[in-house]
N, C-alpha and C positions, 0 to 999 in steps of 0.2 A: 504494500500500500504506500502510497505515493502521498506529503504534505496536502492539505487542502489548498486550493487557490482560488481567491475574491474576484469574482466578475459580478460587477455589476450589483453590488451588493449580497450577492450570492457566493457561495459556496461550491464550488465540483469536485467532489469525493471521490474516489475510487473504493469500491466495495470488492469485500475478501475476493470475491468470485472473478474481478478483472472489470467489470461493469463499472459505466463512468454518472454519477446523480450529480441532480445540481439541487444542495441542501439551503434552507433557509439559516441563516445566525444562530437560530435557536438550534439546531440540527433536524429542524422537519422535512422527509423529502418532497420536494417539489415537485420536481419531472424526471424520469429516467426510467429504465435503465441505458445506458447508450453505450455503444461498441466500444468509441474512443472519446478521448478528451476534448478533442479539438470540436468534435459533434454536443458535448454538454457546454462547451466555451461558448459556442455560435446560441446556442439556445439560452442563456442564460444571457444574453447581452442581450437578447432583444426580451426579455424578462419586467415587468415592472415592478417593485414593490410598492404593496399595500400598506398603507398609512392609517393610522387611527385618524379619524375629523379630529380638526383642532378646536379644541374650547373655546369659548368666547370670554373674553373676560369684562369687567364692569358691568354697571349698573343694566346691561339689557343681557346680562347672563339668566335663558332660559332652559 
């Protein structure tokens, strides 16, 4: 198994098996499994992360 590497905010693992995922931060899988790296690289750059809504703050916080 190979270091993890950040694309795009994401994670691409290589799993015991030789299989390439592309992990959330938390370590949740996302997408995969894929042949090679360079196939979870390409996937994971056009990837977006999901954001919590940002709170409103003052007086028109509902």
């Amino acid at each position: 198994m190979s270091v993890a590497k950040s694309v795009n905010g994401f994670l691409i693992n290589q799993a015991k098996d030789g299989q390439w995922w592309v992990d959330s931060a938390s370590g949740e899988n996302i997408a995969g499994p894929f042949p090679t790296e360079a196939l979870a690289i390409e996937v994971a750059s056009v990837l977006e992360l999901e954001h919590p809504t940002v709170k409103r703050r003052g007086k028109d916080n509902t």
